[in-house]
N, C-alpha and C positions, 0 to 999 in steps of 0.2 A: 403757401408760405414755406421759403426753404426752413428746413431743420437743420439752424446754428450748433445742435448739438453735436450733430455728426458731421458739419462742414471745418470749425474749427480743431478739431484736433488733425484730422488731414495737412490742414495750411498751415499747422503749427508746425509738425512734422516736415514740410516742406522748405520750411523758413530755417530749421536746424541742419536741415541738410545743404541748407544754401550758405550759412553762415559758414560750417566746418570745410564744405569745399575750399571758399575762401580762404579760411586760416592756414590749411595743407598748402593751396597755392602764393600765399604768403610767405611759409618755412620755404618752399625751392626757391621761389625767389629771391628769399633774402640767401640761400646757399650761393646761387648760380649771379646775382647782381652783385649783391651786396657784398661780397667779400668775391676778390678776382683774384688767382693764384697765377704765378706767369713763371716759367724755367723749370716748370713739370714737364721731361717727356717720360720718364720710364716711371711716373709715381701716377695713379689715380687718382682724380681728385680726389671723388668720393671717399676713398682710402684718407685721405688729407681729416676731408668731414668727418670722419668715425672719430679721430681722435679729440675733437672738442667736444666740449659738457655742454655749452650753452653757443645760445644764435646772439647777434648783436639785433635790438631792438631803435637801436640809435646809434646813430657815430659820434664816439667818445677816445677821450686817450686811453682810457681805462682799458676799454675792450681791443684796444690797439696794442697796447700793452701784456694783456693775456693771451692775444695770439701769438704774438713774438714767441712769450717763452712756453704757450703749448707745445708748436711746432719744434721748438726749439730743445726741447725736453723728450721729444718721440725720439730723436737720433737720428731722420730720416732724409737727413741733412746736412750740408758739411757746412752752408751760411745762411743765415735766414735773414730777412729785413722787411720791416712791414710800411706800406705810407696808406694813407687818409688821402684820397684822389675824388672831387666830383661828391663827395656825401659818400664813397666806397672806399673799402680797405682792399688793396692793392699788396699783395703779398706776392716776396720776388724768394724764391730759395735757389738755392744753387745744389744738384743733386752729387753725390756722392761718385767718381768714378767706380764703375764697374768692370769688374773680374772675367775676363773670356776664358783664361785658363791657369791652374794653378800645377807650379812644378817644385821640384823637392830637390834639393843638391845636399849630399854627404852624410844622408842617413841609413844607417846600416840597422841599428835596433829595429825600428819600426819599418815597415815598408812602405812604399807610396799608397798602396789600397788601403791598407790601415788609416795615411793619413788624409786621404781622401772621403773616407766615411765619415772622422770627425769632422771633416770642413762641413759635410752633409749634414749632422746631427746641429750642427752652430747654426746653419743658414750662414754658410760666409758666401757671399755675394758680392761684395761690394769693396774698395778698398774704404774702411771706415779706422781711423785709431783706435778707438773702443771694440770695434771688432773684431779687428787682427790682435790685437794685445790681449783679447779674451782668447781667443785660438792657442798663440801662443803659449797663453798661460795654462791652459787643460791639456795641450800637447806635453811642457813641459815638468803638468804634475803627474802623468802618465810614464815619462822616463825617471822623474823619481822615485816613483812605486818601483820602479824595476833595477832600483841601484845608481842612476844616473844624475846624479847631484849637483855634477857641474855644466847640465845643459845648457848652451845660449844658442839663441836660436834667432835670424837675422831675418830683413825680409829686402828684398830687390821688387822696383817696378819702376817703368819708366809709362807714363800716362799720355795718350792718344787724344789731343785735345779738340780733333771732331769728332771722333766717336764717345769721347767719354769715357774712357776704356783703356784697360791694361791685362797683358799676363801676370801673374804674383810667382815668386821666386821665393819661396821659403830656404836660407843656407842655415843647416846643423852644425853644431858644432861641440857633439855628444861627449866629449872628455872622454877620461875614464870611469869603468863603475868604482865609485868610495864602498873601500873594504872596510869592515871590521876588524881591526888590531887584536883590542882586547876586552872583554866584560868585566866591570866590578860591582858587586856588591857593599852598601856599605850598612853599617844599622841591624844585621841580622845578625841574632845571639840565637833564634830557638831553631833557626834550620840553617844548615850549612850551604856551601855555595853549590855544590855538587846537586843536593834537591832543588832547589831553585834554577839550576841550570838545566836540570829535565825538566819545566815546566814553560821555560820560555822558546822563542825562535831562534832569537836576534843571538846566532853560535861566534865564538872563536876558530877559527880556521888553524887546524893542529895535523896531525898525522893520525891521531887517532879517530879524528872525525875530516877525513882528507876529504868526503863526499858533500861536507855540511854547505849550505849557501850560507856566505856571511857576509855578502850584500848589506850595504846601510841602508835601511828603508825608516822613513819616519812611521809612518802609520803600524809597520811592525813593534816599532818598539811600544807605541804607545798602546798597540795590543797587548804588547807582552807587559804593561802594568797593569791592567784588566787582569789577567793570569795570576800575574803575582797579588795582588790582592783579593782575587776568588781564592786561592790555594788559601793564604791566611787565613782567609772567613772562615773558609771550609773546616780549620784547625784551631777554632775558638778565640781569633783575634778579629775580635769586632772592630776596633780602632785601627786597623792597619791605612797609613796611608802611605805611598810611594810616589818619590820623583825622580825625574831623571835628567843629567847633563850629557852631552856629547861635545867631547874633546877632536876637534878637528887637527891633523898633524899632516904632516907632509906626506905626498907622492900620493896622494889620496886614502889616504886611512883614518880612522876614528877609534876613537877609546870611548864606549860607553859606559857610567855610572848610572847603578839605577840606588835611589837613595832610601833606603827604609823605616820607616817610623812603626814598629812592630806594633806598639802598645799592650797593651793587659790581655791576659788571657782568660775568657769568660766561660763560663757553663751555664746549661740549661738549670733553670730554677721552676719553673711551672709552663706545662703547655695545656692550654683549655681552647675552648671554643666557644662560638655564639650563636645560635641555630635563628638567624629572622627570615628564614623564609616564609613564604606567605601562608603556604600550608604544613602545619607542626606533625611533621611525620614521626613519628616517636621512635621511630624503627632506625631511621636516619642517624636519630640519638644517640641511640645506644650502641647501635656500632661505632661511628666513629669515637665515640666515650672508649667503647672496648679497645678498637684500634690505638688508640693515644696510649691505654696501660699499656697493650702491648709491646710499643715502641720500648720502653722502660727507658728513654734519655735522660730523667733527670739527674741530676749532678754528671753528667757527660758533655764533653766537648761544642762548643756552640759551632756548628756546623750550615753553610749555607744548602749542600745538599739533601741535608738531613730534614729541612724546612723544606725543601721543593718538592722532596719524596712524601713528609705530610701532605701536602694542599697535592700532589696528585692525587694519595690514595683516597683522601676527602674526598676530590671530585667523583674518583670511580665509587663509592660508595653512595654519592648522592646522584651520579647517573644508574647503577645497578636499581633505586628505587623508583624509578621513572620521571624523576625531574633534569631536565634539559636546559635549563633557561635559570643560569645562576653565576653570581659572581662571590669570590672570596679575598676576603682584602682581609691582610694578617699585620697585626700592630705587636710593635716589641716594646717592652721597657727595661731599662739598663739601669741595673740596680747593686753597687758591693760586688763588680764583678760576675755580677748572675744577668739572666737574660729572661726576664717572663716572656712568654708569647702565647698574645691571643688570635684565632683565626675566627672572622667572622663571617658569616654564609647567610647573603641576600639575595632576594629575587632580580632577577634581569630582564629587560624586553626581548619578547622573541626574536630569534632572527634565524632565518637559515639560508645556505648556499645556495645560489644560483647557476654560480659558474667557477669552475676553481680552470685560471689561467698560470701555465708555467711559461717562462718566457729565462732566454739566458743559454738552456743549454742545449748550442751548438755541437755538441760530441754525444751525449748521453742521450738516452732515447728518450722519451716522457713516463715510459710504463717505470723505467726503474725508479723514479720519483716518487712514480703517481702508488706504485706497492709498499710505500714508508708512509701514506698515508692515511691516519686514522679516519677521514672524514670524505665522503663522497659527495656532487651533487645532488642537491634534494634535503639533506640530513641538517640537524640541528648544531649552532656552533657557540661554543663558549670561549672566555678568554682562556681556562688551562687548554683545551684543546689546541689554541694555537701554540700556546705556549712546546706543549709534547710536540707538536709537527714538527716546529723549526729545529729540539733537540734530534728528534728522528731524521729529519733530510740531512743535520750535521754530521751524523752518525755514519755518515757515507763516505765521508771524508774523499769527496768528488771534487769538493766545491770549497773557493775562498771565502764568499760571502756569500748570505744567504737573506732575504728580507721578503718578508711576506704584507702583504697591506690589505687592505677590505677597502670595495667601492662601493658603496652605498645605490644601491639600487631605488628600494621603498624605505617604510619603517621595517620591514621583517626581512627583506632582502640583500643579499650581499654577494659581490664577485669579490672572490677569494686570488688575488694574485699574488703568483710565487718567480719572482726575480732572482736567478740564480748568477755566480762568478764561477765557473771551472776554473779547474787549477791544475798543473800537470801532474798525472798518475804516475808516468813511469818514471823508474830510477834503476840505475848498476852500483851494485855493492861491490865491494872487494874488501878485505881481509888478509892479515897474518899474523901467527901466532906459532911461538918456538920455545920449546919447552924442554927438560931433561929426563922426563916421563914420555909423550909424543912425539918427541923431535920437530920440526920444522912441519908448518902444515898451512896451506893460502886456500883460500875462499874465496871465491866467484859467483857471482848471478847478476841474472835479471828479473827486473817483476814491474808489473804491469797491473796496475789497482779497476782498470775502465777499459777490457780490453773489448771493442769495437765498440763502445759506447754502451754495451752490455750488463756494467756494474759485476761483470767476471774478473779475477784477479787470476793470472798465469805466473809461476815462478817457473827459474831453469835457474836450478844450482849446481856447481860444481864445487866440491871440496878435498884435497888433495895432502895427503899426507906420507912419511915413510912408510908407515904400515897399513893406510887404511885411504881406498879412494871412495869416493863415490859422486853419483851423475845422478839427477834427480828432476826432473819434470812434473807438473801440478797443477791443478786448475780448482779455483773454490767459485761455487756461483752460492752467491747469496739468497733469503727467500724462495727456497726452491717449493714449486709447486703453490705461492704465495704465503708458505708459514714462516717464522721468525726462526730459519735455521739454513745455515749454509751447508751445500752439498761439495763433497770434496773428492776430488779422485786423479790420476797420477799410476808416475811410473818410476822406478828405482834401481837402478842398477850401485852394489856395495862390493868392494875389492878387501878383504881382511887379509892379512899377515900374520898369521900365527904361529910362526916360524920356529921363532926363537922361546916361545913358551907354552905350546902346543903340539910342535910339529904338524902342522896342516894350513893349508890356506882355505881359503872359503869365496866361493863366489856368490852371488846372491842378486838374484833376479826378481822385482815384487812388484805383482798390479796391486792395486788399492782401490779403494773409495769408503766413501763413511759421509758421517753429518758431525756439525758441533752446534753447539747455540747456548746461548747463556741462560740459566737457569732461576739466578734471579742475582742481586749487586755482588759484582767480584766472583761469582761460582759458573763453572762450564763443564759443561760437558762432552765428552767427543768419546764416538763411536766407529771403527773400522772394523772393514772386512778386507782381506789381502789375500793376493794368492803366490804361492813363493816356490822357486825354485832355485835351491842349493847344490851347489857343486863341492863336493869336498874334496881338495889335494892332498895328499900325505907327502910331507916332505922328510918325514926319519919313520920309516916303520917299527924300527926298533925301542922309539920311544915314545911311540903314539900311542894313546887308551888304546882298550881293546872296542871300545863302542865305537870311536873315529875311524879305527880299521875298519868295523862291518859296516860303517855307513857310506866308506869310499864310493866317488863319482856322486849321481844326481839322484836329490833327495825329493820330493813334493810335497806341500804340506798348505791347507789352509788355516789361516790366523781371526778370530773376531779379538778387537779391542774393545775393554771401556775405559775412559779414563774419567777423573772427574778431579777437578784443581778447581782450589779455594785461592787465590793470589790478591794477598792485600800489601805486600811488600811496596815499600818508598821508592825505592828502585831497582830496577834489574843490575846496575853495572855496579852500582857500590850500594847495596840495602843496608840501612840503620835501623829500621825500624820495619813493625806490620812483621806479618805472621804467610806464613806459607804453606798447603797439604794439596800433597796428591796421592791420588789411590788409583794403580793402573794393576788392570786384569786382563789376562792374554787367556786365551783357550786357543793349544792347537787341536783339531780334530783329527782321530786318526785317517791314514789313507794304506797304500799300501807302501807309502813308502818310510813313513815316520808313524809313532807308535799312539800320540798327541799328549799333552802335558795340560795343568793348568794350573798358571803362574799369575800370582799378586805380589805386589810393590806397595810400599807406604812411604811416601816423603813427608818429612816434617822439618820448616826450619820453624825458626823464632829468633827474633832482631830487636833490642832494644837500647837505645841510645842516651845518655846522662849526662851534658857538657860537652866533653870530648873523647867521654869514654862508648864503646858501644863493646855490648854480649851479645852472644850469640849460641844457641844449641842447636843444633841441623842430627839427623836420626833417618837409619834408613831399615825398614825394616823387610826381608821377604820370603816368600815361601814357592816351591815347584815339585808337585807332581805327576804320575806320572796314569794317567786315562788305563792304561793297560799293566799297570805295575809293573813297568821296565826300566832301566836303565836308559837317564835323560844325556844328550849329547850335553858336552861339556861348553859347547858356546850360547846353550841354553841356561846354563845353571849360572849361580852368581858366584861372583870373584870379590876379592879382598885387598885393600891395599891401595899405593898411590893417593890420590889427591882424598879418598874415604880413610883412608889409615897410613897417614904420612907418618914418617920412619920406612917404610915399605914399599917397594917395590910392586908397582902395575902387576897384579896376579903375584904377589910376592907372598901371601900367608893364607894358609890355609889348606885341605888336600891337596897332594900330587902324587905322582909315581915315581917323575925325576925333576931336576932343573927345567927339564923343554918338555916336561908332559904335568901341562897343570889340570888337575882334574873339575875343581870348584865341588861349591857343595850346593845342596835342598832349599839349606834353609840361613838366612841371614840377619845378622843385628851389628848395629855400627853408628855412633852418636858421635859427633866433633864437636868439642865445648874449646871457644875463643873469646880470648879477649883484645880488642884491639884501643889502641890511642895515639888518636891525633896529632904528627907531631907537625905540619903544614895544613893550616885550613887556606885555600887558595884556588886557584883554575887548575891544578896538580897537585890534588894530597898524599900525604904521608901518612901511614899507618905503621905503628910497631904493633907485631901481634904476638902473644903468647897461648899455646893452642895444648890439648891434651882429647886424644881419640881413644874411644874403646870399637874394639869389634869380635866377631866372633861368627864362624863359619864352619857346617857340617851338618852331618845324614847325607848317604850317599846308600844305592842299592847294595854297587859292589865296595868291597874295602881297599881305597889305593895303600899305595905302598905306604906314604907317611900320608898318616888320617888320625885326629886327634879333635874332640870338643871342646878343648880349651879355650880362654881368653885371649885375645892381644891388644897391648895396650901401647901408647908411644908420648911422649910429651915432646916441645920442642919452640922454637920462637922464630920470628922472620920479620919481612920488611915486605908492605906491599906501597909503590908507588905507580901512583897514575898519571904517567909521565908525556909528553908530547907525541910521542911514539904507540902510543896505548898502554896499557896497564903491565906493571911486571912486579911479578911474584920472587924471593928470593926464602926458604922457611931452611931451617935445619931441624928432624925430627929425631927423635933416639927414641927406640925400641924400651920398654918399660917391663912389658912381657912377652915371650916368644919362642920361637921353636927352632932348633938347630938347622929345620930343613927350609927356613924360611930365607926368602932374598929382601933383606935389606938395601932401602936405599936412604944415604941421612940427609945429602945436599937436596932438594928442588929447585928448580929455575925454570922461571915462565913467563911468556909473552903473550898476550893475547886473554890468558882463561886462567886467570889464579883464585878463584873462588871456588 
């Protein structure tokens, strides 16, 4: 007797395998019968078949209907038409003429290979109006980025009607680039136009910024609301919002307004925290508890930085305790002008790198990337950590854009890619400035931020004056040896004239090198070592020190520097505000041919601004001796006068022996207290200032002739405007206290350096 048990499931399995064959040779048939495509030669059917969801089960208008505007809907077609032929849909398209070669007339910005990589990156293939009109249109948002605003761009082609086929004729028709006229501000009462002008791109084209691009770009300006609204956050206006218009005018220029809505200015009122991670590290607690007092922000300025630099050092305190896998999401509430903020600290899914891909940059190498950053393959990754990457690879200031994304590999895995924009490093500066203390003086370089893709910055400067030249060559390589410090070294050649108030000139020959690196927000420090050789001329022996005499012809001497600068100033070119110190200490060491010295300096300003009034006290203080107790040369020693004690003359107060033999002294102290007020807030302000110097100069080994430790003092008033041409100075000073053998000078006049 057969056994039914083990025969039926066999035939069972036979019977489903017979079924399914059938149903698969059902689907092609109904692809390959059931629906006939006819006026395909360069399209695949199959290609056709991918883009439908469903088979027709029956012949219906319905499904007659859906394939019309499937097909009709891919693009992949310039006419489509469907008929019901026989119980079969009968589909006729008419294919798209295609592209044998594409040619470029009257483009001068872009080049042909340029525009042939976009054709490449589109798939333009084919003459389609949605595709060439997309081409088009990425072509010419590519010349608007680049200032090119009145792009029209045309297209030629005559179509080959056996082949199906044409060449495409793209004709340009680039205009000119649309300049920027002029910037306004409107709505700002708490910062003037001048800081806000140092914060954006989008410049005025003047003389004193004659190298600026003032190119119309949209996407700049609308960066530069991003700016201007980080800056406000950053300065306790939570509410700030900003818009902007752009005034189109003739010959291609534009007037942009950017619109201000400042709002209220808020302070921190409580910063706390929320520890949910999964495991209550208590240690975790208490530091960042500790960390928050020590911040001491509260009743201080609501700052956006000030909040990124907490939720870093959070993070680094809950990485230092060995947790990897955490996210912080910080909640604010806005209350009477106060800002509470809480940061809360959750657990996260693991995840770590697989693959970190950089892609973009054609010039730069990958390693100078790849040493900004904190995170290698293999390693654990959180959201601050991307966050700090993208600020560190910004930091490079290599690059326009920068975007980093995650590809999800598993649950725990991720490729880390980093799509970069270069942007161009190099630039040529030039300069001038003429004054009735320096006389006429022009400035020249070049510099070069990414030199051979290196992340190395080269300067070559030249600066030229009546009395003083000099040539200067330089090279800084960044992360040298891969720590967070740049390496710096260079060559100097300096020409002095000391003619007319020394009798001698000075040549000066100096290798260098050193390191700087920031030592933590706004403070740096810089370290050199130099090796110098001096030539001294005597040009009146009669009335030259007696130490310039025995120092006649070539001197040698090696230099270490430290310096260290606090620079929290609003601006370099017009500061209102923020604070300034610097502390720089020279050691020469003796040799045989210099005896060596060691000499400290103390800068201090302070800036603070009220409306339209701003004060200011600037202070200089310093000290030089002498390694062997000898007598220091006198272009070592410090001087008095001029733009530190206006009423006075460059080397005008202080020891000498005569008019052309200024000796200086050891030891110095010198404080300018100003007031200035606003009489133009604009693209060119005016400033009236009323100013009052003290100083005071002496110790010297030997006694010059006229040598005294007395005060001098001066008071006096002026005009500084910052005018199209660059800034100029106009002050009158008058001597307060002083010494018969002193050189007064009471007019000032200057272009270029009136601060």
């Amino acid at each position: 007797m057969k056994n039914w048990k083990n025969i039926l499931p066999v035939n069972f399995i036979r019977i489903n395998i017979f079924i399914l064959f059938i149903f698969l040779n059902h689907n092609i048939y109904s692809k390959e019968i059931d629906i006939e495509i006819i006026g395909n030669k360069n399209t695949d059917k199959e290609v056709i078949y991918s883009i439908l969801d469903k088979f027709p089960e029956k012949v219906s208008i319905d499904y007659s209907n859906y394939l019309l505007k499937k097909i009709n809907d891919s693009n992949l077609f310039e006419e489509v038409s469907v008929e019901i032929i026989n119980d079969k849909y009968v589909v006729y398209v008419k294919e798209y003429p295609t592209i044998n070669n594409i040619y470029f007339r009257n483009n001068k910005r872009l080049k042909d290979d340029d525009l042939i990589l976009i054709a490449k990156e589109l798939n333009l293939n084919k003459i389609s109006d949605n595709e060439i009109q997309n081409y088009i249109f990425e072509v010419s948002e590519i010349y608007r980025s680049l200032g090119f605003n009145s792009i029209v761009i045309t297209t030629n082609y005559e179509i080959n009607e056996s082949s199906n086929s044409s060449d495409v004729y793209f004709i340009f028709d680039e205009g000119k680039l649309t300049k920027i006229k002029k910037v306004y501000f409107t709505g700002n009462k708490y910062f003037d136009n001048e800081s806000l002008f140092n914060i954006i791109k989008s410049k005025n084209k003047s003389l004193k910024n004659i190298f600026a691009n003032n190119n119309y770009k949209l996407f700049q300006i609308q960066n530069d609301i991003i700016k201007i609204n980080n800056f406000y956050k950053n300065n306790g206006f939570v509410d700030i919002h900003t818009t902007y218009e752009v005034e189109f005018l003739k010959n291609d220029k534009v007037n942009i307004f950017f619109n201000i809505d400042e709002g209220e200015e808020y302070k921190f009122k409580k910063i706390d925290f929320n520890n949910k991670l999964s495991i209550n590290n208590i240690t975790i607690n208490d530091e960042v508890t500790s960390y928050i007092i020590s911040r001491n922000l509260i009743d201080t300025n609501y700052s956006l930085e000030k909040i990124e630099n907490i939720e870093k050092n959070i993070s680094s305190i809950i990485q230092k305790n060995g947790v990897n896998f955490f996210e912080i999401k910080k909640y604010e509430k806005k209350e009477n002008n106060q800002v509470s903020l809480l940061f809360e600290i959750l657990s996260a899914k693991p995840k770590y790198i697989n693959q970190i891909n950089i892609t973009g940059n054609y010039r730069t190498y990958d390693y100078v990337i790849r040493r900004e950053l904190i995170v290698s393959e293999g390693d654990p990754l959180n959201k601050q950590q991307l966050k700090s990457l993208n600020k560190k690879i910004n930091s490079l200031n290599l690059f326009k854009n920068i975007k980093i994304t995650e590809n999800k590999i598993n649950d725990e895995l991720i490729d880390l890619n980093i799509n970069l924009d270069e942007k161009q490093t190099g630039s040529f500066n030039a300069g001038f400035s003429f004054g009735s203390l320096d006389g006429a003086a022009f400035t020249t370089g070049l510099n070069e931020k990414n030199f051979g893709g290196t992340g190395k910055s080269v300067d070559f400067l030249i600066n030229t004056s009546d009395d003083s030249n000099t040539f200067k060559l330089s090279s800084s390589e960044p992360h040298f040896y891969n720590y967070d410090i740049n390496f710096n070294y260079g060559f100097k050649y300096n020409q002095e004239d000391f003619s007319s108030s020394k009798s001698y000139k000075l040549d000066v020959y100096e290798l260098s090198s050193g390191f700087n690196y920031e030592i933590s927000e706004d403070l740096f420090h810089n370290i050199n070592l130099s090796y110098e050789s001096k030539d001294y001329i005597v040009t009146n022996s009669s009335t030259a020190s007696d130490t310039i005499l025995k120092s006649q012809g070539k001197n040698v001497s090696f230099l270490l520097k430290n310096k260290l600068i606090l620079d929290k100033l609003n601006s370099y070119m017009i500061p209102t505000n923020g604070e300034y110190i610097s502390f720089l200490n020279t050691i020469e060491t003796p040799t045989s041919s210099t005896n060596g010295f060691v000499k400290n300096e103390l800068t201090l300003k302070r800036f603070y601004k009220n409306n339209r009034s701003i004060y200011s006290i600037q202070s200089r203080f310093g000290n030089i001796f002498s390694i062997n107790v000898n007598e220091i040369l006198s272009d070592n020693k410090f001087s008095l006068g001029g733009r530190w004690l206006r009423g006075f003359d460059n080397y005008g107060a202080g020891p000498r022996n005569s008019r052309t033999s200024y000796v200086g002294g050891r030891n110095l102290f010198v404080t300018k207290l100003d007031y200035q007020y606003s009489l133009m807030q604009n693209d060119n302000p005016i400033f009236f200032n009323i100013f009052n110097d003290y100083g005071m100069l002496w110790d010297n080994k030997n006694t010059p002739t006229y040598s005294d430790q007395s005060l001098r003092a001066s008071y006096g008033f002026g005009i500084k405007f910052y005018s199209p041409i660059g800034p100029i100075g106009f002050s009158w000073g008058f001597p307060l206290i002083e010494k018969n053998y002193d050189i007064k000078r009471m007019f000032l006049f200057s272009i270029g350096n009136i601060n």
